[in-house]
C-alpha positions in Angstrom: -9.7 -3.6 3.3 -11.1 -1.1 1.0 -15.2 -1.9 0.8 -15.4 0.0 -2.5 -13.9 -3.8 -3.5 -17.3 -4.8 -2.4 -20.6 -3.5 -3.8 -22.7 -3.3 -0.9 -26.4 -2.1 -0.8 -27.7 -0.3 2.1 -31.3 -0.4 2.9 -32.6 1.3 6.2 -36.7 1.8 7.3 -36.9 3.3 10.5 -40.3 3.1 12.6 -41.4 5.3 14.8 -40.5 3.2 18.1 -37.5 1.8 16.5 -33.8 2.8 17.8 -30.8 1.6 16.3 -27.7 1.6 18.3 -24.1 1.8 16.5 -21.1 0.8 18.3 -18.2 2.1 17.4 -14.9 0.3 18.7 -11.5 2.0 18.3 -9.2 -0.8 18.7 -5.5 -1.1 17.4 -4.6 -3.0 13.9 -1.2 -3.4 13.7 0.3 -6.8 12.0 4.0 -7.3 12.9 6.2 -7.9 10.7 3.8 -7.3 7.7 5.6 -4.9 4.3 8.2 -3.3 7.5 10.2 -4.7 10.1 8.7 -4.1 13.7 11.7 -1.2 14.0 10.9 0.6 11.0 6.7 0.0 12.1 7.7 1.7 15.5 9.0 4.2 14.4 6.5 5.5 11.4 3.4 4.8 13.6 3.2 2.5 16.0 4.5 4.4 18.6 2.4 7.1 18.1 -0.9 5.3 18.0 -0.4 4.6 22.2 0.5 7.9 22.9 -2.2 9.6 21.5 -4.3 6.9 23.1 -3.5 7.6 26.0 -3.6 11.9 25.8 -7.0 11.2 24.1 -8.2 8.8 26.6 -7.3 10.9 29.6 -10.0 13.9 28.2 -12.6 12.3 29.0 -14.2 9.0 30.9 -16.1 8.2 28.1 -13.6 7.2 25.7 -12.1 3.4 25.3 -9.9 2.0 23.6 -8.6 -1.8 22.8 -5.0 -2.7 22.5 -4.7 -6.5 20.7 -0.8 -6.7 19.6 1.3 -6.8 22.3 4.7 -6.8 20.6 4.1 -2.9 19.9 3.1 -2.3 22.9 5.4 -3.4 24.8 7.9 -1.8 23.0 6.1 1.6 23.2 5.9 0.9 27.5 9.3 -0.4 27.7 11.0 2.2 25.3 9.0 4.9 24.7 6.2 6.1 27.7 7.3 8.5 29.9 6.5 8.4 33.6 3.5 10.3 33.3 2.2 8.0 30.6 2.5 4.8 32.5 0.5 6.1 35.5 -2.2 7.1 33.0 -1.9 4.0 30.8 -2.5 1.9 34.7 -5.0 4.0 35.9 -7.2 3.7 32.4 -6.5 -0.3 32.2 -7.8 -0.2 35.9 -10.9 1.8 34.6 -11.2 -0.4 32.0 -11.4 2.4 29.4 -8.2 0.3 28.2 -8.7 -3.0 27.5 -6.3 -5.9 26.4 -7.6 -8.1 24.0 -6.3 -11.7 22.9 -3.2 -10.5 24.5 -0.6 -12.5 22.6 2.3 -10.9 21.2 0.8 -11.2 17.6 -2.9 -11.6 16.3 -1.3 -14.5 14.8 -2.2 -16.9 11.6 -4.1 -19.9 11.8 -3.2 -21.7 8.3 0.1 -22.0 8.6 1.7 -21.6 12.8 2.6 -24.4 14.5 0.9 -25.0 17.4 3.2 -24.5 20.0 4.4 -21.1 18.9 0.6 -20.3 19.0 1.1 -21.0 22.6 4.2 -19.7 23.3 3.3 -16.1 21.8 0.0 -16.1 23.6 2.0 -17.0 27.3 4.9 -13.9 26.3 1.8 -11.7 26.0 -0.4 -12.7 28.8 2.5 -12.9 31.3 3.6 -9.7 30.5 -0.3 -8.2 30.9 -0.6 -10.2 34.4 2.8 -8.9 35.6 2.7 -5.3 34.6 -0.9 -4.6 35.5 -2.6 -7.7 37.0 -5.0 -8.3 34.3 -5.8 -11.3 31.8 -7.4 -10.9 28.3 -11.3 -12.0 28.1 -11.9 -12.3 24.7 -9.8 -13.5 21.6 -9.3 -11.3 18.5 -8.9 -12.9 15.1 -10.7 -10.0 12.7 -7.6 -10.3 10.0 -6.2 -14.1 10.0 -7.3 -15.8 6.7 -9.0 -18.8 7.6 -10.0 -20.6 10.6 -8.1 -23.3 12.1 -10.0 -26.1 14.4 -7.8 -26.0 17.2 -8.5 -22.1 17.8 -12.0 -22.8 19.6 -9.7 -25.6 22.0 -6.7 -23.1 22.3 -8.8 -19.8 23.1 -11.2 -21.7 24.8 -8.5 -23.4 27.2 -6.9 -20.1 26.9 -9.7 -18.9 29.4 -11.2 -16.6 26.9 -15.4 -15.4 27.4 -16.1 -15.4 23.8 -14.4 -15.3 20.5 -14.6 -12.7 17.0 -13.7 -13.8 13.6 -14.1 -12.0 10.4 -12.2 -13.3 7.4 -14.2 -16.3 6.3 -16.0 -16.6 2.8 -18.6 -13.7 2.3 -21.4 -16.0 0.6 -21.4 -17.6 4.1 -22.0 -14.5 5.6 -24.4 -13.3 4.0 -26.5 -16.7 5.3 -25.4 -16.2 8.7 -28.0 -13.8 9.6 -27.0 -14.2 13.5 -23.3 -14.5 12.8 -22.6 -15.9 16.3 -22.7 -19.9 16.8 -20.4 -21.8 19.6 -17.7 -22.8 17.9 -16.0 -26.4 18.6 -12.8 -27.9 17.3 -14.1 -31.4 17.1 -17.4 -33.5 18.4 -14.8 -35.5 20.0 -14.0 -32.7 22.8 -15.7 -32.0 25.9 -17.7 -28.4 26.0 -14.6 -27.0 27.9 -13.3 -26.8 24.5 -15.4 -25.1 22.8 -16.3 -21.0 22.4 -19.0 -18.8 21.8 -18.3 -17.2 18.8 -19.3 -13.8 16.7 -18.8 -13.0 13.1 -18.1 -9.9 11.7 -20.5 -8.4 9.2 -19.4 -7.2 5.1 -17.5 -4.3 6.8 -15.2 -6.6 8.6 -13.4 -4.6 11.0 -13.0 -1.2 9.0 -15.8 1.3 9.6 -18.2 1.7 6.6 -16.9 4.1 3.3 -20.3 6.2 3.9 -19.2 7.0 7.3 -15.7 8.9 7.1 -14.1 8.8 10.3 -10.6 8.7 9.3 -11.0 12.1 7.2 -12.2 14.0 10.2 
């Protein structure tokens, strides 16, 4: 998403006891099967993007990282990490300097999937997490889907997800969501162990700001 689409104004007054804090979150992006197949994906970048992860991510024990598709993934672990990269891969997701996030195999649409294949991608990619390195995915993921679906909140919340993060939905309506976080329920109908806590993303969705080059660096 390119923000020069967007003509944002940027209006910042600092005080004197006033601290602003930025938080920056490298996470992957990946969409599968989106303009190349998954092989021809692999093999121009996504098989790169864990490796250096995880050379980058062993310099120092500062540095994080979330992982969201697991279909790239898993093909990097199960075809391309050496020996040396799984231990290091284990030992950061034990650290929790690499987290899984949504953990299906997909970050996957909500207009158009059936139901069921919502679940079944979601139970591919959190068996795989819980067998491989004992971990489940606390929060859901769903910064690129266009549209919201009512039966996410009841999936992801039954799901066992914490709290849930949405950006694509209409930018009027975020301009009046000066929180941009509400608990999110499919239906009135359903009991409050189907329903989830909720953030929206701000105008800069899930790219950083043009002002603040980071990809030219």
């Amino acid at each position: 998403v390119g923000l020069s689409r967007w003509p944002l104004t940027l209006s910042l007054i600092l005080l004197e006891d006033q601290i602003i804090q930025a938080f920056v979150i490298p996470h992957s992006h990946m969409d599968v099967g989106w303009v190349y197949t998954i092989q021809e994906s692999m093999h121009a970048y996504a098989a790169n993007v864990y490796s250096s992860v995880t050379e980058e991510l062993s310099k120092g024990k500062g540095r994080r990282f979330i992982s969201v598709e697991q279909e790239f993934f898993r093909l990097w672990w199960d075809s391309v990490a050496s020996d040396t990269q799984r231990k290091q891969v284990r030992q950061l997701v034990k650290e929790g300097r690499l987290e899984f996030i949504i953990g299906g195999q997909v970050m996957h649409d909500e207009a158009v999937t059936d139901l069921e294949d919502e679940i079944l991608q979601l139970t591919e990619g959190h068996g795989f997490l819980y067998q491989t390195f004992g971990v489940r995915p606390q929060f859901s993921w769903h910064v690129d889907p266009f549209g919201a679906s009512a039966a996410t909140p009841v999936l992801f919340s039954l799901a066992g997800f914490n709290a849930h993060l949405i950006s694509r939905i209409d930018y009027d309506l975020k301009d009046s969501m000066q929180k941009k976080k509400f608990v999110w329920r499919g239906s009135p109908s359903l009991k409050a162990q189907q329903e989830i806590f909720t953030h929206t993303m701000d105008q800069y969705s899930y790219c950083t700001p043009s002002h603040l080059p980071f990809s030219n660096r």
